[in-house]
PyMOL commands that place a pseudoatom at each C-alpha (Angstrom):
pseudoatom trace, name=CA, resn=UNK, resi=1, chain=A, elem=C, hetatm=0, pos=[0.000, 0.000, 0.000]
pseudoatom trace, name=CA, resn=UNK, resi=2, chain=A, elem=C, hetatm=0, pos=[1.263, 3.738, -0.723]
pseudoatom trace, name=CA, resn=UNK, resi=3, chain=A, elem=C, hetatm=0, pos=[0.271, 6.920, 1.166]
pseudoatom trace, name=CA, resn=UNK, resi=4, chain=A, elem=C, hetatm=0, pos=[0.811, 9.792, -1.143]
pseudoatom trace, name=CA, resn=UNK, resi=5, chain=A, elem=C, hetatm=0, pos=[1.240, 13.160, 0.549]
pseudoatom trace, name=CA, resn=UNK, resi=6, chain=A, elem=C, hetatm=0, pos=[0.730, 15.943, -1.858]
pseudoatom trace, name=CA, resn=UNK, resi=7, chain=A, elem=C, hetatm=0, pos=[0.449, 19.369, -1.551]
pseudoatom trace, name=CA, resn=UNK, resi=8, chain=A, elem=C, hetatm=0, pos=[1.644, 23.098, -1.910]
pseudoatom trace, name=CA, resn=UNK, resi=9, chain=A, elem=C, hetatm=0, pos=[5.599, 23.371, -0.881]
pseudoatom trace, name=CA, resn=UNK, resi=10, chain=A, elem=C, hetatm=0, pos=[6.111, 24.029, 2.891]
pseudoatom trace, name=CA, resn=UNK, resi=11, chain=A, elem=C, hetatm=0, pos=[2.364, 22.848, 3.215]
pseudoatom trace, name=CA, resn=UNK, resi=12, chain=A, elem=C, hetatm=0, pos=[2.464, 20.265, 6.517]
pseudoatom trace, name=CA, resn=UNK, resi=13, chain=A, elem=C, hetatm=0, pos=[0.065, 17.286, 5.306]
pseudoatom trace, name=CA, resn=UNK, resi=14, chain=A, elem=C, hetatm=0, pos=[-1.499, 14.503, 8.222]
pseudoatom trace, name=CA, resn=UNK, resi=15, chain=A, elem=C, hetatm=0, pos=[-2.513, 11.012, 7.024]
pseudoatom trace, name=CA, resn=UNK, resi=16, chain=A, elem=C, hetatm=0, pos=[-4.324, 8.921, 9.721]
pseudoatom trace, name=CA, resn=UNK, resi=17, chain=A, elem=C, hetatm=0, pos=[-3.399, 5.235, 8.975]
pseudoatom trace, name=CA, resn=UNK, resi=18, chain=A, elem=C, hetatm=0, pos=[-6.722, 2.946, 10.147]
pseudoatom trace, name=CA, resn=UNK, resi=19, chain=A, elem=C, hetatm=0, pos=[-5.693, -0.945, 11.464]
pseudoatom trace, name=CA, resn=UNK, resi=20, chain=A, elem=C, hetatm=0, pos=[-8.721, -2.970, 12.007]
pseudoatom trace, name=CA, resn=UNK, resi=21, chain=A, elem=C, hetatm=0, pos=[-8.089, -6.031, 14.350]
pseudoatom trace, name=CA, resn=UNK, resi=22, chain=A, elem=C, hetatm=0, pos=[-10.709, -8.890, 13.337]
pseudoatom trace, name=CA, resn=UNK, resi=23, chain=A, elem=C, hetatm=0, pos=[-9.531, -11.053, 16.213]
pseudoatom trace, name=CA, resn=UNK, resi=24, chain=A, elem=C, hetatm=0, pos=[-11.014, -11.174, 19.816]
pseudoatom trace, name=CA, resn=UNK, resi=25, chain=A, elem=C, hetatm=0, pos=[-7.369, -10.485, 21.346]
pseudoatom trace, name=CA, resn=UNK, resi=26, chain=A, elem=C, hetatm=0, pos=[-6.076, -6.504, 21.350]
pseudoatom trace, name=CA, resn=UNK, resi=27, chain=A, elem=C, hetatm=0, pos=[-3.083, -6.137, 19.297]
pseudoatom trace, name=CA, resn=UNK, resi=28, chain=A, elem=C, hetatm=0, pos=[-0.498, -3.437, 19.769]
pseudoatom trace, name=CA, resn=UNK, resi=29, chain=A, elem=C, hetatm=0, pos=[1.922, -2.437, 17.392]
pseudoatom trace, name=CA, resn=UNK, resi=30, chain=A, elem=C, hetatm=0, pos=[5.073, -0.164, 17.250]
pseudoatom trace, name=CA, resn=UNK, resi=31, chain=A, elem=C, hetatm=0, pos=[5.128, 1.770, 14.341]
pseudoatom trace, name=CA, resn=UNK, resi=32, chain=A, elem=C, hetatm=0, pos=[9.316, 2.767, 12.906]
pseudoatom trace, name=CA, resn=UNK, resi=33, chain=A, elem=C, hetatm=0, pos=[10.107, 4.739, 10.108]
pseudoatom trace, name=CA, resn=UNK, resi=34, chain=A, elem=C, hetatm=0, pos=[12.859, 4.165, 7.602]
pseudoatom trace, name=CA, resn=UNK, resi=35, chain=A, elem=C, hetatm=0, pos=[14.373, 5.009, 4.118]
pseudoatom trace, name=CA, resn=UNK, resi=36, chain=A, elem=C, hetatm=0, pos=[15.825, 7.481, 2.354]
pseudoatom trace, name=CA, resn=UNK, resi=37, chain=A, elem=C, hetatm=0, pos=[13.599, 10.500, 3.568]
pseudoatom trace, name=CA, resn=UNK, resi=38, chain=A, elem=C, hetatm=0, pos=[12.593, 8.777, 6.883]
pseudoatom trace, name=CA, resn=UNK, resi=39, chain=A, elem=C, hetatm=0, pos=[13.745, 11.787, 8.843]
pseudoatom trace, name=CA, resn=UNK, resi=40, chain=A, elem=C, hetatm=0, pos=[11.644, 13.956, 7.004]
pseudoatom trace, name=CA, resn=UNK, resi=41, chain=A, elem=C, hetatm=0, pos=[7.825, 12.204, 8.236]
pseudoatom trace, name=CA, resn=UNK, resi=42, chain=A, elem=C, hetatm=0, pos=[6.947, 12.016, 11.716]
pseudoatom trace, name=CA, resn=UNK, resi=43, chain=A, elem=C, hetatm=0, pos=[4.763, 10.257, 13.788]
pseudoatom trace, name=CA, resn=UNK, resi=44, chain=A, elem=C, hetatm=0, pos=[3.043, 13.063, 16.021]
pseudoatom trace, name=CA, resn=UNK, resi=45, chain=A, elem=C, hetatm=0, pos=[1.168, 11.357, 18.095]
pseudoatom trace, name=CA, resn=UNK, resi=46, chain=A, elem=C, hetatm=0, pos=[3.541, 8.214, 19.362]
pseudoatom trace, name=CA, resn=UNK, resi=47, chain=A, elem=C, hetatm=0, pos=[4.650, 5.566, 17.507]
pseudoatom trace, name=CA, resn=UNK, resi=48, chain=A, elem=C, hetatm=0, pos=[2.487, 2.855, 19.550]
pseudoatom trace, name=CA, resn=UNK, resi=49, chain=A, elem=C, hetatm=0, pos=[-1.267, 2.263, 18.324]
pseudoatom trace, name=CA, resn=UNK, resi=50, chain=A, elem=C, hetatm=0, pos=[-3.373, -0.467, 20.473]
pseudoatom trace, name=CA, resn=UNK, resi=51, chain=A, elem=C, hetatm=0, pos=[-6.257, -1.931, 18.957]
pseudoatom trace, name=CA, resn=UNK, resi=52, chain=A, elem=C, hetatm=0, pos=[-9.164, -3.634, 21.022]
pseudoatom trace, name=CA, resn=UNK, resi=53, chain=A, elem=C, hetatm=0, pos=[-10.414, -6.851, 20.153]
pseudoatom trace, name=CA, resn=UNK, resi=54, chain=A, elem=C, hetatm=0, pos=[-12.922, -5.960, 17.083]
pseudoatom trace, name=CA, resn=UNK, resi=55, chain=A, elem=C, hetatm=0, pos=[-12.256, -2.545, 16.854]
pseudoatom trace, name=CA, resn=UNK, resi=56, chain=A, elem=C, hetatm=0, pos=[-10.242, -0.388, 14.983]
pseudoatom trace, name=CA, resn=UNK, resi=57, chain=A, elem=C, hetatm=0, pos=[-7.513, 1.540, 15.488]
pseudoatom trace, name=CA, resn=UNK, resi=58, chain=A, elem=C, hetatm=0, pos=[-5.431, 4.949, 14.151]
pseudoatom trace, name=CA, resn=UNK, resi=59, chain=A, elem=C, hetatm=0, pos=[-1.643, 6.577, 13.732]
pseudoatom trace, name=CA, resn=UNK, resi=60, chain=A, elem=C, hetatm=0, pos=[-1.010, 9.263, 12.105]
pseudoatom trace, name=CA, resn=UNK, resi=61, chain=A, elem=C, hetatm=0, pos=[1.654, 10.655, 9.372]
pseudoatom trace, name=CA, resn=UNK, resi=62, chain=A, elem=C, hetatm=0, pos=[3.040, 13.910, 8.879]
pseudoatom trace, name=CA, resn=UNK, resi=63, chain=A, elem=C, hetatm=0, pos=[4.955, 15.438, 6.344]
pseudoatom trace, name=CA, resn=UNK, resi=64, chain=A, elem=C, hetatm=0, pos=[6.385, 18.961, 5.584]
pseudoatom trace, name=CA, resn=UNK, resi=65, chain=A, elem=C, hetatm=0, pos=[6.853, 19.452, 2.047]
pseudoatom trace, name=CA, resn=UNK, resi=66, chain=A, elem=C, hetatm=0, pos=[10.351, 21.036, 1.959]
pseudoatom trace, name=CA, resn=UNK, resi=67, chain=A, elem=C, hetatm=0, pos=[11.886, 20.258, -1.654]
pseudoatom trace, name=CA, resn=UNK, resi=68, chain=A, elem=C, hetatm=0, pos=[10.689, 20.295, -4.596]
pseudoatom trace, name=CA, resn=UNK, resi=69, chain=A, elem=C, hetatm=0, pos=[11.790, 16.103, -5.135]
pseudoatom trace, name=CA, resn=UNK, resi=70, chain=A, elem=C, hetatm=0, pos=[9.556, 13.763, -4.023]
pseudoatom trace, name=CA, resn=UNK, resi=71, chain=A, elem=C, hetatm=0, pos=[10.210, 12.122, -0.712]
pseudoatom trace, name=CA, resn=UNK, resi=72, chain=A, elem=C, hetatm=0, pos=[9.800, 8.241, -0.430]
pseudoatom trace, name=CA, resn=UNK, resi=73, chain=A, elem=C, hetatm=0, pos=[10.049, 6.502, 3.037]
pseudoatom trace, name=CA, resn=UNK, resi=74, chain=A, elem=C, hetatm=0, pos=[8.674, 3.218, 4.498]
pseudoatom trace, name=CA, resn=UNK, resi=75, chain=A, elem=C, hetatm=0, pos=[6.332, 2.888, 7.381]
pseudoatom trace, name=CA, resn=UNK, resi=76, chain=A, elem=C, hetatm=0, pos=[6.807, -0.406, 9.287]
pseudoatom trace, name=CA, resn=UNK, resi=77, chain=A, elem=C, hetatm=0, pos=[4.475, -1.343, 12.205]
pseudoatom trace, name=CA, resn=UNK, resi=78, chain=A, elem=C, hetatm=0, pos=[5.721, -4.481, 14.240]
pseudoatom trace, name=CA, resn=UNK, resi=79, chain=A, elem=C, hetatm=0, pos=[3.408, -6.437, 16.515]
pseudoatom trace, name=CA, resn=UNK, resi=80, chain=A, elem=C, hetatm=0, pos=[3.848, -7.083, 20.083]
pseudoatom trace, name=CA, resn=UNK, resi=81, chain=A, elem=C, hetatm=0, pos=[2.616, -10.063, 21.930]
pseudoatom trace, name=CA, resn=UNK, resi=82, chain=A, elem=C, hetatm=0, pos=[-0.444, -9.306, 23.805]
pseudoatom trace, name=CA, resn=UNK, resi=83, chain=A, elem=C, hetatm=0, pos=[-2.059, -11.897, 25.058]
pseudoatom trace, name=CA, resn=UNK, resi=84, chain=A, elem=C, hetatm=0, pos=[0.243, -14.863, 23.218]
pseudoatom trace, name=CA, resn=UNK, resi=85, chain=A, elem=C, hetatm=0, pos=[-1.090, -13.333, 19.993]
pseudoatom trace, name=CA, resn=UNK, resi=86, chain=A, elem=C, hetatm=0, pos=[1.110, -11.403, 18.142]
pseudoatom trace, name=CA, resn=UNK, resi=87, chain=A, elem=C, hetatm=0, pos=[-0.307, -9.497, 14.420]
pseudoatom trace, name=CA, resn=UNK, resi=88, chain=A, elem=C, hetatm=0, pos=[1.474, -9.521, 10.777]
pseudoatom trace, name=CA, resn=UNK, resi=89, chain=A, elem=C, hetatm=0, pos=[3.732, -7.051, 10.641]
pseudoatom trace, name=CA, resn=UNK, resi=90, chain=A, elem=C, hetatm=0, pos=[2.623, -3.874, 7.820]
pseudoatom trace, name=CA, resn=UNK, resi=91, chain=A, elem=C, hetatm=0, pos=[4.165, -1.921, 5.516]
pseudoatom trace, name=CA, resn=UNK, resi=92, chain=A, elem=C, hetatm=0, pos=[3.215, 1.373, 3.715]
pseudoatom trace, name=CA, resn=UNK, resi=93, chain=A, elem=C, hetatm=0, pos=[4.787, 3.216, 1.226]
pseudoatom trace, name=CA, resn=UNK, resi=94, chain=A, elem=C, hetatm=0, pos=[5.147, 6.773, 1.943]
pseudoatom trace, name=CA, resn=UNK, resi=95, chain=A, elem=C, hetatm=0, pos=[5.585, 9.340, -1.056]
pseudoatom trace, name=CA, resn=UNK, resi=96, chain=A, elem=C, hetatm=0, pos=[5.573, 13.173, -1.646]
pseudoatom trace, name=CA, resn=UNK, resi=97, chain=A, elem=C, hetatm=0, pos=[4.596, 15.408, -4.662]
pseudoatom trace, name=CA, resn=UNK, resi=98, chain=A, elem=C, hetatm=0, pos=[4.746, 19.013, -4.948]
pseudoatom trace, name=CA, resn=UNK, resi=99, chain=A, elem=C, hetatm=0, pos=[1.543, 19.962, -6.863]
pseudoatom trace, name=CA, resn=UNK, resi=100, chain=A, elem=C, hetatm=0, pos=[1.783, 23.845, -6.495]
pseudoatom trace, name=CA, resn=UNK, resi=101, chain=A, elem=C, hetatm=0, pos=[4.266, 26.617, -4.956]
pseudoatom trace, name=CA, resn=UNK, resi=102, chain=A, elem=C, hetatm=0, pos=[2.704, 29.460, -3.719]
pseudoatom trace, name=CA, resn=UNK, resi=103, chain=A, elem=C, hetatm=0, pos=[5.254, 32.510, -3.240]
pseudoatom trace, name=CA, resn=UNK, resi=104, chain=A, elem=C, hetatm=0, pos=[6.260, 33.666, 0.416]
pseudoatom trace, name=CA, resn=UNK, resi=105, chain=A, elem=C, hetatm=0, pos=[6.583, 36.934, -1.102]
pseudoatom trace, name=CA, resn=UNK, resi=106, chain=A, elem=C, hetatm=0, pos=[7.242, 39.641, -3.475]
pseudoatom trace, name=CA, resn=UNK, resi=107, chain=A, elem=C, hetatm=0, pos=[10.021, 42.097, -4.147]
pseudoatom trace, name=CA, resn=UNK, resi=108, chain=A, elem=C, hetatm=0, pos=[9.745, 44.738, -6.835]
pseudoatom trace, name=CA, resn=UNK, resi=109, chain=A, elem=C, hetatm=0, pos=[12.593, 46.696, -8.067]
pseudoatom trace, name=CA, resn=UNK, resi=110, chain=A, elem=C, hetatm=0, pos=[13.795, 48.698, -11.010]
pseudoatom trace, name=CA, resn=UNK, resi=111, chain=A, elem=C, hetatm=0, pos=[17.061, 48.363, -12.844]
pseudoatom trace, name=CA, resn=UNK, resi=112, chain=A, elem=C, hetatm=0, pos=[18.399, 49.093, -16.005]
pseudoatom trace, name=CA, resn=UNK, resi=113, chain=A, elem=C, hetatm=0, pos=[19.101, 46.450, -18.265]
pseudoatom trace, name=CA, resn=UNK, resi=114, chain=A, elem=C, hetatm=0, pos=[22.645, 47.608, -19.459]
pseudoatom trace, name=CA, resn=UNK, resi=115, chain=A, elem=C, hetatm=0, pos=[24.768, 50.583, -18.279]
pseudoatom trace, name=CA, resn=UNK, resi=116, chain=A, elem=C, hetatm=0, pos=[28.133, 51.257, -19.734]
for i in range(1, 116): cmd.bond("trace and resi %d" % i, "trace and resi %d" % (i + 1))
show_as sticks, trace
zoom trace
């Protein structure tokens, strides 16, 4: 699976991740991120993300756009053992793309084109 984070340059973009757990046993997993660009996402609200039995549970992404090349990283969550039950481990493709730059600013000035 991919997560694509797109947006404006310097935008800050949040993707909420949902893990449904089908079993009757909660499952907890530790979420790590790695890759070439790993640094640049962060996980802003822990990297740990416990699921009840049934239910459903959430982590969440972010991203800063801060180049104009597309940032790729991996999101890994590992089970724990809870309960002698331990989940797959996931993967998710995380990707960037710069769809628009909006300018900080504006400078005017006036200059001749060519003095001797």
């Amino acid at each position: 699976n991919t997560i694509e984070f797109t947006g404006a340059l310097h935008a800050t973009i949040v993707k909420q991740v949902r893990l449904k757990n089908p079993s009757n046993n909660t499952l907890v997993y530790n979420a790590i991120l790695v890759g070439r660009d790993a640094d640049d996402f962060s996980l802003p609200k822990g990297n740990t993300v416990t699921i009840p039995p049934t239910r459903q549970g959430f982590i969440n992404v972010e991203f800063t756009i801060r180049f104009l090349h597309a940032a790729e990283a991996v999101l890994i969550l590992i089970s724990n053992k809870v309960d002698g039950i331990n989940g797959a481990t996931l993967t998710f493709s995380l990707k960037s793309e710069v769809k628009n730059i909006e300018p900080v600013g504006m400078t005017k000035c006036k200059s001749p084109c060519y003095e001797l």
